[in-house]
mmCIF file of the N, C-alpha and C atoms, coordinates in Angstrom:
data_MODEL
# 
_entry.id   MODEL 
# 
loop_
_atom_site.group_PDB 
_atom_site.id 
_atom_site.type_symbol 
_atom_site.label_atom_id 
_atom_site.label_alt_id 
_atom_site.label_comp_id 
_atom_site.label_asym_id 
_atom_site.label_entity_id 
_atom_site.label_seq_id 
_atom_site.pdbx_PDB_ins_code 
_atom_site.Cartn_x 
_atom_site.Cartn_y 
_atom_site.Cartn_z 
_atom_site.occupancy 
_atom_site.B_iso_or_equiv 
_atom_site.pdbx_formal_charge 
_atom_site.auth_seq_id 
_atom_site.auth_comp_id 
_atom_site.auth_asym_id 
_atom_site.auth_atom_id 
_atom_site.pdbx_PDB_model_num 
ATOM 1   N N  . UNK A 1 1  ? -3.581  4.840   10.551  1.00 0.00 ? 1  UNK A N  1 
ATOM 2   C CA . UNK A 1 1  ? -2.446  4.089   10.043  1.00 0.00 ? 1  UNK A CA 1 
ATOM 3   C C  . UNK A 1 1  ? -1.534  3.634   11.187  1.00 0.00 ? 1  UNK A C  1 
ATOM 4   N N  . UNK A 1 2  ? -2.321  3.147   12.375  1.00 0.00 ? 2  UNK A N  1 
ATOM 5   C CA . UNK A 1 2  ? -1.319  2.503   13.522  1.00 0.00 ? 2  UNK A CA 1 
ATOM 6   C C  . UNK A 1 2  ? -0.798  1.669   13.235  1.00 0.00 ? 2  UNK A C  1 
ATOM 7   N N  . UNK A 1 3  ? 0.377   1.195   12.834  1.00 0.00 ? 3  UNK A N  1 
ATOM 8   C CA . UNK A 1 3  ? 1.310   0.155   13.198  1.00 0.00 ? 3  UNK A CA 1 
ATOM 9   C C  . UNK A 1 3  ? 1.787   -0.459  11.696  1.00 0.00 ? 3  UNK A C  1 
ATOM 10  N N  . UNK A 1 4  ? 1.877   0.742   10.874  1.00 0.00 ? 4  UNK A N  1 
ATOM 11  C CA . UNK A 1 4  ? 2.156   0.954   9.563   1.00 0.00 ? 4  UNK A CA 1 
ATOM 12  C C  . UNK A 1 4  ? 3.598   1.369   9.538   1.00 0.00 ? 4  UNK A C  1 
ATOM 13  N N  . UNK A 1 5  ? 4.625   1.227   10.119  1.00 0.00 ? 5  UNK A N  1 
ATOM 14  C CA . UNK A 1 5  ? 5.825   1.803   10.544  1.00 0.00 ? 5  UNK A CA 1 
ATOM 15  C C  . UNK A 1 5  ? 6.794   1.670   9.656   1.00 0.00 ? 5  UNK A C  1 
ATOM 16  N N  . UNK A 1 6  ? 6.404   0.657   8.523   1.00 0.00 ? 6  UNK A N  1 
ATOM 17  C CA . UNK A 1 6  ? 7.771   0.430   6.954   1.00 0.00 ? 6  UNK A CA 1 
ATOM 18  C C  . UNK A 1 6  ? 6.830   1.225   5.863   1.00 0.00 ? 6  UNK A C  1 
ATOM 19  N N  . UNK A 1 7  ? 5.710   2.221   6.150   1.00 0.00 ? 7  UNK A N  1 
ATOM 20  C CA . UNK A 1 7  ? 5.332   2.668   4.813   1.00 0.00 ? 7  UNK A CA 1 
ATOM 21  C C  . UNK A 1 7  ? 5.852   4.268   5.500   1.00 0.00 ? 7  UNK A C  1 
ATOM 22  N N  . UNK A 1 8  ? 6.661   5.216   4.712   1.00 0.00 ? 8  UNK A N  1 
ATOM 23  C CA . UNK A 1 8  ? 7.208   6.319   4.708   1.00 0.00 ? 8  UNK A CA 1 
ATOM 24  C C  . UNK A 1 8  ? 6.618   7.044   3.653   1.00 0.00 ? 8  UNK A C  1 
ATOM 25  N N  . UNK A 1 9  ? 7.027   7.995   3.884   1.00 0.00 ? 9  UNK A N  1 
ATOM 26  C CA . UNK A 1 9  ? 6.407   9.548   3.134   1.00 0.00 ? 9  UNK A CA 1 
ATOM 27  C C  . UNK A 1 9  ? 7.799   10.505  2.966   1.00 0.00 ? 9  UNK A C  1 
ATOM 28  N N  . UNK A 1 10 ? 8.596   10.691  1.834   1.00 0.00 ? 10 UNK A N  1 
ATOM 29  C CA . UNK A 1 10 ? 9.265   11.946  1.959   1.00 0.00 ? 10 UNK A CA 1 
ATOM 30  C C  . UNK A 1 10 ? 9.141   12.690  0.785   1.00 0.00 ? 10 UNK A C  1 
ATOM 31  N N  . UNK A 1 11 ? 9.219   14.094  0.266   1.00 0.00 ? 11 UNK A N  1 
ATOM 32  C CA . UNK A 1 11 ? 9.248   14.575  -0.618  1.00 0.00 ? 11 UNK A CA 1 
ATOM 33  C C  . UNK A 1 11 ? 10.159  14.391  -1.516  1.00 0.00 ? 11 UNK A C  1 
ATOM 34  N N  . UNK A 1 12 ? 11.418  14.159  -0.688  1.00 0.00 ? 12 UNK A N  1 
ATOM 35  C CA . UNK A 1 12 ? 12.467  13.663  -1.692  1.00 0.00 ? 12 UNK A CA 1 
ATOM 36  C C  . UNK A 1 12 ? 12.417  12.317  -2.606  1.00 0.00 ? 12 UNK A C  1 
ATOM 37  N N  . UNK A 1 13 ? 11.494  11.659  -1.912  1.00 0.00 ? 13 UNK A N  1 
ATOM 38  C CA . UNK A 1 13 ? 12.025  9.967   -2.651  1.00 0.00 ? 13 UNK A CA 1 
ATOM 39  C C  . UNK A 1 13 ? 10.802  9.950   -3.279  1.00 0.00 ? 13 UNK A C  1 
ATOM 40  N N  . UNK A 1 14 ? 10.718  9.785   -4.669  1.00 0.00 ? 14 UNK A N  1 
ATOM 41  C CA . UNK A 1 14 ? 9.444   9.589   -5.283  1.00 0.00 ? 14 UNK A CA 1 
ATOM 42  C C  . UNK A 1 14 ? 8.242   10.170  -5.118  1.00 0.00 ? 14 UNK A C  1 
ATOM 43  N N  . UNK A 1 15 ? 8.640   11.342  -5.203  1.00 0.00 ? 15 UNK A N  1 
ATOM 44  C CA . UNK A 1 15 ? 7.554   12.398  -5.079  1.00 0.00 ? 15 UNK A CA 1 
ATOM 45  C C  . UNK A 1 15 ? 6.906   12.882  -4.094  1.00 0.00 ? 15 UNK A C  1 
ATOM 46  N N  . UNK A 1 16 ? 7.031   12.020  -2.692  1.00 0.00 ? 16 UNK A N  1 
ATOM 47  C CA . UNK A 1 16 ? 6.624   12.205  -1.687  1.00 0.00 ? 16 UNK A CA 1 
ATOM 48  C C  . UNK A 1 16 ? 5.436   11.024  -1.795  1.00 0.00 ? 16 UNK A C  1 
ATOM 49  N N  . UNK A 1 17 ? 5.543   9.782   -2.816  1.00 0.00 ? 17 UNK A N  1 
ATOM 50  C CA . UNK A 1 17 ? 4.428   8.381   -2.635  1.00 0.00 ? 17 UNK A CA 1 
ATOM 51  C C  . UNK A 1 17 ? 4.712   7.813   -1.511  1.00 0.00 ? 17 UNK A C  1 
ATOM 52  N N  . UNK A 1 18 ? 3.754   7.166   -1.236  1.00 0.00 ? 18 UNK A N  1 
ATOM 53  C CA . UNK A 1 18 ? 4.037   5.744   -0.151  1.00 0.00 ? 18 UNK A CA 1 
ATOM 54  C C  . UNK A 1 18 ? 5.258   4.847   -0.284  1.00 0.00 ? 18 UNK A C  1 
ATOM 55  N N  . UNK A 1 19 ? 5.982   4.978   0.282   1.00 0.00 ? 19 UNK A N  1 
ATOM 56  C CA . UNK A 1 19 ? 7.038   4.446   0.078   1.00 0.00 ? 19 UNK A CA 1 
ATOM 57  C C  . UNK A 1 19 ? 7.565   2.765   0.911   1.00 0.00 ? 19 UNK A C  1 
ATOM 58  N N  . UNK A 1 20 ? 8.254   2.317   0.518   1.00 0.00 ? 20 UNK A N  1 
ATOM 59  C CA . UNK A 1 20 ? 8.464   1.229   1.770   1.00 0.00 ? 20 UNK A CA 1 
ATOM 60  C C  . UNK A 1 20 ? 10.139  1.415   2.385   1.00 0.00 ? 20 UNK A C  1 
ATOM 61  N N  . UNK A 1 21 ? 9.913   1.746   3.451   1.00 0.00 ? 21 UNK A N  1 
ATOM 62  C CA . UNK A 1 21 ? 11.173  1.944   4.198   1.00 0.00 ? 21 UNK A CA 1 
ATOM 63  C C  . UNK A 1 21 ? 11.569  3.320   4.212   1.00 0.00 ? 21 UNK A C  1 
ATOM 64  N N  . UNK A 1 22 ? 11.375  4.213   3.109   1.00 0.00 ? 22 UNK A N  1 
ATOM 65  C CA . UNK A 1 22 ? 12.458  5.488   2.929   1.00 0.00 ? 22 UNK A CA 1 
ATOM 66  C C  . UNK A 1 22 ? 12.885  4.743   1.387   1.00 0.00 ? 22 UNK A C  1 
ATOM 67  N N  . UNK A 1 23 ? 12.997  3.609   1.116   1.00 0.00 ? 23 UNK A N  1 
ATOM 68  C CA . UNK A 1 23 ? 13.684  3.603   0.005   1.00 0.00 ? 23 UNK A CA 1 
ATOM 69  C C  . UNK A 1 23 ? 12.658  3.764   -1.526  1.00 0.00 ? 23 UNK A C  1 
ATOM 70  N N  . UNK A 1 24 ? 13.193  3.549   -2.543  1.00 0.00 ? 24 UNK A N  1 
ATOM 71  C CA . UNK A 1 24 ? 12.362  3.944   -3.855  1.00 0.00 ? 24 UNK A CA 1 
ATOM 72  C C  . UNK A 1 24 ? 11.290  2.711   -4.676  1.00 0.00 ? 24 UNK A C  1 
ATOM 73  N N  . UNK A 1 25 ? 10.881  2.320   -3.733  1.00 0.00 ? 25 UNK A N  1 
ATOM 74  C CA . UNK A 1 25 ? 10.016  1.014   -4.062  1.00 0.00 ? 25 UNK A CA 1 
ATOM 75  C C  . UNK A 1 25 ? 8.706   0.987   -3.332  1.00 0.00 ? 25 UNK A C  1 
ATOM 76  N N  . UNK A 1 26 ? 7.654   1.907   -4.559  1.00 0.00 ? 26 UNK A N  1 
ATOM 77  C CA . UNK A 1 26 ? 6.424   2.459   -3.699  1.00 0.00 ? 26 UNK A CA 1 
ATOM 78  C C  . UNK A 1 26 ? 5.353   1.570   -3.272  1.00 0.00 ? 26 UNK A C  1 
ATOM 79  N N  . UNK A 1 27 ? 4.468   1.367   -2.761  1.00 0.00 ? 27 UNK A N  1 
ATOM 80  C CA . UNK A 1 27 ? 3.096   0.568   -1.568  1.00 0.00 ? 27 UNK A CA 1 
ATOM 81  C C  . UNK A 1 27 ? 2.759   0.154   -3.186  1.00 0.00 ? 27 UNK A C  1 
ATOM 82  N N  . UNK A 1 28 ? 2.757   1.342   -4.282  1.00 0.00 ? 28 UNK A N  1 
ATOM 83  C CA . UNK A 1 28 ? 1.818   1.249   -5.670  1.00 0.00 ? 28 UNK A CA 1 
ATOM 84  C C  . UNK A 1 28 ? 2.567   0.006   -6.120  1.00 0.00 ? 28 UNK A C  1 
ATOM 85  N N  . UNK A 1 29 ? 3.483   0.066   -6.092  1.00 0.00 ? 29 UNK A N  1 
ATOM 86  C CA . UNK A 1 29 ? 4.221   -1.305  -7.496  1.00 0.00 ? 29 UNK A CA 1 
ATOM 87  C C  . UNK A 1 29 ? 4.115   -2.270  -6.355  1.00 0.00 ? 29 UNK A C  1 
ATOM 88  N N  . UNK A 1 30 ? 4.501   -2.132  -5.377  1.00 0.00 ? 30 UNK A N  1 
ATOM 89  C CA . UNK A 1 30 ? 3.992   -4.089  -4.911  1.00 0.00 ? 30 UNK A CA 1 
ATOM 90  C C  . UNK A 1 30 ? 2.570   -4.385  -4.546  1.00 0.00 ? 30 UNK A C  1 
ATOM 91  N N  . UNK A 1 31 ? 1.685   -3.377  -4.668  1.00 0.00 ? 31 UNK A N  1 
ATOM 92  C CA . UNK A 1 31 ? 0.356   -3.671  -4.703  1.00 0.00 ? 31 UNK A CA 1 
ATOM 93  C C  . UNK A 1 31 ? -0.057  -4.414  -6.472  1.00 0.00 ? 31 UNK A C  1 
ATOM 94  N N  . UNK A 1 32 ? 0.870   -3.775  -7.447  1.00 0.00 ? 32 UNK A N  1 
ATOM 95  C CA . UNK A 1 32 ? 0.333   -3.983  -8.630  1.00 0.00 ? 32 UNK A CA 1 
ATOM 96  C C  . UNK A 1 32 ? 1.265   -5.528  -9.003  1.00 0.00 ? 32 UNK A C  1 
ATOM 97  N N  . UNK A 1 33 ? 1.943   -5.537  -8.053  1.00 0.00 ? 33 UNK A N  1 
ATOM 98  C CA . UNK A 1 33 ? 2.573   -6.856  -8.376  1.00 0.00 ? 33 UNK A CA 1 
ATOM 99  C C  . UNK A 1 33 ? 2.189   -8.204  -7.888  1.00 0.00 ? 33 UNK A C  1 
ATOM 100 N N  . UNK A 1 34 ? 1.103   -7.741  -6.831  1.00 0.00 ? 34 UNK A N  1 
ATOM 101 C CA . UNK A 1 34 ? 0.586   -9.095  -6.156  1.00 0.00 ? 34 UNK A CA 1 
ATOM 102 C C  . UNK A 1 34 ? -1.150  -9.139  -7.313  1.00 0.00 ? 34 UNK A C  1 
ATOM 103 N N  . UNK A 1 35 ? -1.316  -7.660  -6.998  1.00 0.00 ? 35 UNK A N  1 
ATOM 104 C CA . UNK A 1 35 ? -2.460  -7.888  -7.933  1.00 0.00 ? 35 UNK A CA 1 
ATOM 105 C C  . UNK A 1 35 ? -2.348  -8.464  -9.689  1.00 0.00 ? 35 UNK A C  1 
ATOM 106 N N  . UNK A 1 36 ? -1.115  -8.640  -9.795  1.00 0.00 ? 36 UNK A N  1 
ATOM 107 C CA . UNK A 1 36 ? -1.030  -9.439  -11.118 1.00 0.00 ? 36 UNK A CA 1 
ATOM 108 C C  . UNK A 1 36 ? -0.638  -10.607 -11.412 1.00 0.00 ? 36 UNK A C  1 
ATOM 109 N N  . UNK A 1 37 ? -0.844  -11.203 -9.941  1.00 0.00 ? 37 UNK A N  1 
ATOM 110 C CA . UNK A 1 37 ? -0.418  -12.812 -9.715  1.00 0.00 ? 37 UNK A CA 1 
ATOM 111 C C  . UNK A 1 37 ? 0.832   -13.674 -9.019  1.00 0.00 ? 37 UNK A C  1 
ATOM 112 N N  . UNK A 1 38 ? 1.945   -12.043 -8.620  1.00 0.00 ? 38 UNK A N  1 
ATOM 113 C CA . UNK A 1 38 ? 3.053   -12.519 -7.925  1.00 0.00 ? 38 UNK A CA 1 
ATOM 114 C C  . UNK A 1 38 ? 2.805   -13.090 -6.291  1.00 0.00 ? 38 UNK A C  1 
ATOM 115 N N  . UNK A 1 39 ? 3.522   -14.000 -6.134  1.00 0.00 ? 39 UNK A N  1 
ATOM 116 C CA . UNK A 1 39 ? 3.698   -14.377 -4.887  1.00 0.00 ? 39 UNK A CA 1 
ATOM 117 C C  . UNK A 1 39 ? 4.015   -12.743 -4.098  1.00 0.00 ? 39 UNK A C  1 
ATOM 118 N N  . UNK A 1 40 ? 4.380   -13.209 -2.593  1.00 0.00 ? 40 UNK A N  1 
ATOM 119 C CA . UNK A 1 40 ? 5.312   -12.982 -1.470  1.00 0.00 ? 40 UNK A CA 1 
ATOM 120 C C  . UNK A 1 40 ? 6.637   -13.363 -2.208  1.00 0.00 ? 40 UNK A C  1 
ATOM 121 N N  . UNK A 1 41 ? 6.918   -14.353 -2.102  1.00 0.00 ? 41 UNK A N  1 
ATOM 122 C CA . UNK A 1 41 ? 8.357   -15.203 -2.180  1.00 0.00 ? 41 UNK A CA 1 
ATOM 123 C C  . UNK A 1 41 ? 8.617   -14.580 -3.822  1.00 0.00 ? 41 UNK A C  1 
ATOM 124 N N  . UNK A 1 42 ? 7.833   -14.508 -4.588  1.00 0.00 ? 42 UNK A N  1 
ATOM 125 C CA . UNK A 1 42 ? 8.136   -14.472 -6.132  1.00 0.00 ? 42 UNK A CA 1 
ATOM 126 C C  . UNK A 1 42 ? 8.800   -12.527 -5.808  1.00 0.00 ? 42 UNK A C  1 
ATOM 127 N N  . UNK A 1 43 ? 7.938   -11.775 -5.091  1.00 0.00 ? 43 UNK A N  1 
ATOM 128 C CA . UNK A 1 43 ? 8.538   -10.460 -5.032  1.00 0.00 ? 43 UNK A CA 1 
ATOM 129 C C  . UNK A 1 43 ? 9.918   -10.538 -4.319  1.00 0.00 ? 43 UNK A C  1 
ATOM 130 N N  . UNK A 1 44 ? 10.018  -11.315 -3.260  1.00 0.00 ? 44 UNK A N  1 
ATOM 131 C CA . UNK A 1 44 ? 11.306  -11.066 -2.596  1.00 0.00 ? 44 UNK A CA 1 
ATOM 132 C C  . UNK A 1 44 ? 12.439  -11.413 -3.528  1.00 0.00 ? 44 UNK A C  1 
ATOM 133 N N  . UNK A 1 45 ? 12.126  -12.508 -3.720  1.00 0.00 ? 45 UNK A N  1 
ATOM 134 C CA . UNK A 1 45 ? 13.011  -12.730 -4.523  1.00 0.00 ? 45 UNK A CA 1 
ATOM 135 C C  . UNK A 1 45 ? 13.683  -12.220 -5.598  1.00 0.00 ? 45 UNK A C  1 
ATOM 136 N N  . UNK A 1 46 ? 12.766  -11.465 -6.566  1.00 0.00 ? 46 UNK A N  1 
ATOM 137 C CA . UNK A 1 46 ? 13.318  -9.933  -7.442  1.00 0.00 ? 46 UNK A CA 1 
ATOM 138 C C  . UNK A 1 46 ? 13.367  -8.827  -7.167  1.00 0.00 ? 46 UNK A C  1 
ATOM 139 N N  . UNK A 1 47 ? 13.193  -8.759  -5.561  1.00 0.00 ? 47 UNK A N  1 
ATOM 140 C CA . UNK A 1 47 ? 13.683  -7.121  -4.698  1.00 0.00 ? 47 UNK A CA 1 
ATOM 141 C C  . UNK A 1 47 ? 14.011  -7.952  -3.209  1.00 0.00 ? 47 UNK A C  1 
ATOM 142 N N  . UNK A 1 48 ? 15.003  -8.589  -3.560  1.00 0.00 ? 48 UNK A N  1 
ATOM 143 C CA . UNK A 1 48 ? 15.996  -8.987  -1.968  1.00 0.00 ? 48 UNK A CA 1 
ATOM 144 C C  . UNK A 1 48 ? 16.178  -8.223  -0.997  1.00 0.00 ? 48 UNK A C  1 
ATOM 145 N N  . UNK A 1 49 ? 16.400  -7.318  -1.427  1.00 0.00 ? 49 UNK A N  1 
ATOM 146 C CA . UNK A 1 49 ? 16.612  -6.205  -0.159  1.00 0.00 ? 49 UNK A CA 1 
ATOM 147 C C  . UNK A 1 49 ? 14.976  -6.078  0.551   1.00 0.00 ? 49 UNK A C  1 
ATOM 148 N N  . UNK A 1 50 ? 13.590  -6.639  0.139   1.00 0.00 ? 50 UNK A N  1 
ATOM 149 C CA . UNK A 1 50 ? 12.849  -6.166  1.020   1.00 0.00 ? 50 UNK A CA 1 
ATOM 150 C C  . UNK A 1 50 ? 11.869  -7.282  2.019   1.00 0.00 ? 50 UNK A C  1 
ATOM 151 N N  . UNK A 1 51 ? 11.665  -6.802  3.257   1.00 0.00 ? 51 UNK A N  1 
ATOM 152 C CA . UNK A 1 51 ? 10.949  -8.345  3.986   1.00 0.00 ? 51 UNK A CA 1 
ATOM 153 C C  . UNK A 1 51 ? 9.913   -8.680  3.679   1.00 0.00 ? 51 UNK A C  1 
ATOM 154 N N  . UNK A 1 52 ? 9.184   -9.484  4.243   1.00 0.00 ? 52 UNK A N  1 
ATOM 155 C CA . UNK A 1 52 ? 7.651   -10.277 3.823   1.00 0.00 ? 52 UNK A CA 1 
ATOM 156 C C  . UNK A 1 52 ? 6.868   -9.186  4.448   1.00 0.00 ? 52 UNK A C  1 
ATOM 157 N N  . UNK A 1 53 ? 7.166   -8.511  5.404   1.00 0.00 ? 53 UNK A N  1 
ATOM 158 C CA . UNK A 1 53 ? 6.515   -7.658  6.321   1.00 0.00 ? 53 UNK A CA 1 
ATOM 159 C C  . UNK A 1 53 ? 6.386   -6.602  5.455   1.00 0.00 ? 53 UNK A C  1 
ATOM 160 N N  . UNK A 1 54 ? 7.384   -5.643  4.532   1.00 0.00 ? 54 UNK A N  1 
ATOM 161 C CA . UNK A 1 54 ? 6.704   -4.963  4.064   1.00 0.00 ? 54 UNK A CA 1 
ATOM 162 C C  . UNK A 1 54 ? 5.686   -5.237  2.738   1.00 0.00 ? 54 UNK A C  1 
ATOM 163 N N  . UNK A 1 55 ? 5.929   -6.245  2.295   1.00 0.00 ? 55 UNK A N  1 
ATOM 164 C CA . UNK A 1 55 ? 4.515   -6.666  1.431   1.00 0.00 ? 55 UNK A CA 1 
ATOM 165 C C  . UNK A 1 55 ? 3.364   -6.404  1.879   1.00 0.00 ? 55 UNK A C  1 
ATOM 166 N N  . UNK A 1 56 ? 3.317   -7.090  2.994   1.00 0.00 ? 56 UNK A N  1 
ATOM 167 C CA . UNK A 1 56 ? 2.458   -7.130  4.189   1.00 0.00 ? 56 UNK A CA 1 
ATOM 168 C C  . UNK A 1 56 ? 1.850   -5.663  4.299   1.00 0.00 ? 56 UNK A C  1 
ATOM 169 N N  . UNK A 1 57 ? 2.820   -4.834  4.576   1.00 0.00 ? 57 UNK A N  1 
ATOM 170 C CA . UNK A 1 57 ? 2.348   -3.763  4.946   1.00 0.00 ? 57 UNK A CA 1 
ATOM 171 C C  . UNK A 1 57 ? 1.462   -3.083  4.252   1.00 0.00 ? 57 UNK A C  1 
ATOM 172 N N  . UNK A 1 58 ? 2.130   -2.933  2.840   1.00 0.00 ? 58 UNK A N  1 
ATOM 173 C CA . UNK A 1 58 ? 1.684   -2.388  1.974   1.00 0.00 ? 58 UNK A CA 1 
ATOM 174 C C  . UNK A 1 58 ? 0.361   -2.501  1.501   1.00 0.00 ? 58 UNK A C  1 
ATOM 175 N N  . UNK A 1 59 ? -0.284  -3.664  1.623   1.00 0.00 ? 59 UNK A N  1 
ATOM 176 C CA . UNK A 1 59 ? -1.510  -4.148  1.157   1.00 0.00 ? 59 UNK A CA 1 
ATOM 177 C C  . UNK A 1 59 ? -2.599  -3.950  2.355   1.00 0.00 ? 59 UNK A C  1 
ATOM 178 N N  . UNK A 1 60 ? -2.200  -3.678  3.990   1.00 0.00 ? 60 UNK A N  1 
ATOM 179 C CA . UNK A 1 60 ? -2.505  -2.900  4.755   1.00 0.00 ? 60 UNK A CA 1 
ATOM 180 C C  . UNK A 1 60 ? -2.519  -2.110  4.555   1.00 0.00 ? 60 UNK A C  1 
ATOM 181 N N  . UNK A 1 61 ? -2.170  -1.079  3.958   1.00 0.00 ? 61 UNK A N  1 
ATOM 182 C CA . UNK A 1 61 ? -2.176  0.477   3.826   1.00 0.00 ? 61 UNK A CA 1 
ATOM 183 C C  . UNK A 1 61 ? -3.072  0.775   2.522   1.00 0.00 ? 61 UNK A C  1 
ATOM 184 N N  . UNK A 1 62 ? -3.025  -0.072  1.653   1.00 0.00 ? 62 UNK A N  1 
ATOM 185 C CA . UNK A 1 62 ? -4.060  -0.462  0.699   1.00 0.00 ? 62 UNK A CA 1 
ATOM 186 C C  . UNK A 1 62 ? -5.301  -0.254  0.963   1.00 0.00 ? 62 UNK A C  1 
ATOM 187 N N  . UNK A 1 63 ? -5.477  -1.314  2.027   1.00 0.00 ? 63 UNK A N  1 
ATOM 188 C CA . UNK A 1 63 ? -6.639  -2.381  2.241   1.00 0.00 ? 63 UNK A CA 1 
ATOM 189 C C  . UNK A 1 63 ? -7.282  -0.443  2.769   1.00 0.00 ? 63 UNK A C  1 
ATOM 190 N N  . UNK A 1 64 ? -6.733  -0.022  4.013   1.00 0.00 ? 64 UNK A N  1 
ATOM 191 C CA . UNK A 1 64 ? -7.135  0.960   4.768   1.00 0.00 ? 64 UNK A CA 1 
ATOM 192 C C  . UNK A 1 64 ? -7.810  2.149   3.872   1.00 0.00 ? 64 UNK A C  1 
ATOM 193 N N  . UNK A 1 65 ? -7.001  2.619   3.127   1.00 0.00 ? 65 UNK A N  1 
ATOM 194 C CA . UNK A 1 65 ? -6.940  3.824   2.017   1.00 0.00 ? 65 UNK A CA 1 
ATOM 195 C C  . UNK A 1 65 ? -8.694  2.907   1.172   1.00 0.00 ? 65 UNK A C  1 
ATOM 196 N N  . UNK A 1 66 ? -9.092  1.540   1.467   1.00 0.00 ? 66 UNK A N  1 
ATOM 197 C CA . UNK A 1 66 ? -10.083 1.659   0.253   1.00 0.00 ? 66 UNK A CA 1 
ATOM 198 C C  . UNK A 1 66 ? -11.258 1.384   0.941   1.00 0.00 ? 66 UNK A C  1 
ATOM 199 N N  . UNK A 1 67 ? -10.653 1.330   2.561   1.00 0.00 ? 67 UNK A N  1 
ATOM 200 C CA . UNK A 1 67 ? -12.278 1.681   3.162   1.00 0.00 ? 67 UNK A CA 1 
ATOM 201 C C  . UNK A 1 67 ? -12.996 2.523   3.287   1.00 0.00 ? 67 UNK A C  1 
ATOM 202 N N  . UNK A 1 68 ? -14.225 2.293   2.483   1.00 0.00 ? 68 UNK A N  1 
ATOM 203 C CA . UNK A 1 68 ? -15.074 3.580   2.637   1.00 0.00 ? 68 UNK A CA 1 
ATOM 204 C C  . UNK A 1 68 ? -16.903 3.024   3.152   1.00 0.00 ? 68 UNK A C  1 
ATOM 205 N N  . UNK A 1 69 ? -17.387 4.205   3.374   1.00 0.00 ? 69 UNK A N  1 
ATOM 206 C CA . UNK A 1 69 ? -18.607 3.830   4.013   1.00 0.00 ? 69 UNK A CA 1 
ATOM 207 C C  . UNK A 1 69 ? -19.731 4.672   3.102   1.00 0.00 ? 69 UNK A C  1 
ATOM 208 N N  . UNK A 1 70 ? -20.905 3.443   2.714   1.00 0.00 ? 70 UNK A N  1 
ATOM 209 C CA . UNK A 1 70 ? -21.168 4.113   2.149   1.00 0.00 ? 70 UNK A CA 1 
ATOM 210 C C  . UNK A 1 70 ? -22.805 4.825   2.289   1.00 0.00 ? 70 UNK A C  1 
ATOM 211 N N  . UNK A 1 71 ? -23.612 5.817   2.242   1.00 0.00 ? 71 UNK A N  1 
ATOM 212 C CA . UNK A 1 71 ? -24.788 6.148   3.166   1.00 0.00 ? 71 UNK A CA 1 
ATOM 213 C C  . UNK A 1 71 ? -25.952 6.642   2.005   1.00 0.00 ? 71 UNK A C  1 
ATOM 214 N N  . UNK A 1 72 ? -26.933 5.912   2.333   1.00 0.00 ? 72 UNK A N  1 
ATOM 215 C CA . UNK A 1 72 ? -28.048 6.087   1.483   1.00 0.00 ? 72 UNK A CA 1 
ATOM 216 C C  . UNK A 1 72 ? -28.469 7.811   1.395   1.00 0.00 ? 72 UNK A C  1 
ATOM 217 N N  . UNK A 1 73 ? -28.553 8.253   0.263   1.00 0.00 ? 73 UNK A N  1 
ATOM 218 C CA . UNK A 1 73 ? -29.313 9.534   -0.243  1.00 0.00 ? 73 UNK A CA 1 
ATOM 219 C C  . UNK A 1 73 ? -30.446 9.556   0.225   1.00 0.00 ? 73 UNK A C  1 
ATOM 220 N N  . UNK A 1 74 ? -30.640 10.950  0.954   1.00 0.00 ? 74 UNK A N  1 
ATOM 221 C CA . UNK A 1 74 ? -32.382 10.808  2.181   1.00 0.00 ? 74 UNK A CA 1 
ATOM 222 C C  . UNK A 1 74 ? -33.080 11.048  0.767   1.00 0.00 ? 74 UNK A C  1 
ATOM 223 N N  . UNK A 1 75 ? -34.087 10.524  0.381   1.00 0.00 ? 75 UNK A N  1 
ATOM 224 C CA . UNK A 1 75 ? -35.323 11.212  -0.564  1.00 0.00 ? 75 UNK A CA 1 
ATOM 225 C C  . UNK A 1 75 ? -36.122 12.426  -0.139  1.00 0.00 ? 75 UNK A C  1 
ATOM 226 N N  . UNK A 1 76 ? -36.317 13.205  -1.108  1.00 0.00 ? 76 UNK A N  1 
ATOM 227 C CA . UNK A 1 76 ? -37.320 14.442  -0.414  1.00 0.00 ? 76 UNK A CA 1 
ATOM 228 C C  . UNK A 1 76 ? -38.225 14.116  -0.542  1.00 0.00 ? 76 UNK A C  1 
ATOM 229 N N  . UNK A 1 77 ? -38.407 14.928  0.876   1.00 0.00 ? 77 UNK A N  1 
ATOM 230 C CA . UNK A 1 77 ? -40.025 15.318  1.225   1.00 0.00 ? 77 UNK A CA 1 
ATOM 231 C C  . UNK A 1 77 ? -41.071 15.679  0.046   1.00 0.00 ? 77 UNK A C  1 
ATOM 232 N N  . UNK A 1 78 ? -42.207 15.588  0.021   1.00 0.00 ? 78 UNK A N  1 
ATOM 233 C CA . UNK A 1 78 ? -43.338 15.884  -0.985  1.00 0.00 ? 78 UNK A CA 1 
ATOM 234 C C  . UNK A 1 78 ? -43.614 16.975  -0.556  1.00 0.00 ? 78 UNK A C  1 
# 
């Protein structure tokens, strides 16, 4: 998670989720808000207080959390 620096972690703020900034507006709801057709500009605009960058971020931290690799099952031997 290099250069992930607006997604926070505290126990206090929302359970200890992904957070953006420290404040109460988790990676989860603006992931579910782009995934349901909102802009960039359409989110800022109904959470002013937050930048394009952490949108950004968030869907980086996303993207990361859903890489996985995946490795063929050896067949047995006879």
């Amino acid at each position: 998670m290099v250069g992930l620096d607006r997604i926070t972690f505290d126990p206090h703020v929302m359970g200890g989720r992904a957070c953006i900034r420290g404040m109460r507006v988790t990676v989860a709801l603006l992931v579910n808000l782009v995934a349901n057709g909102m802009t960039i500009a359409e989110i800022l605009e109904a959470y002013p207080y937050l930048e394009p960058d952490d949108v950004r971020q968030a869907l980086q931290y996303v993207a990361w959390l859903a890489e996985e690799s995946v490795y063929p099952l050896e067949s047995p031997q006879p």
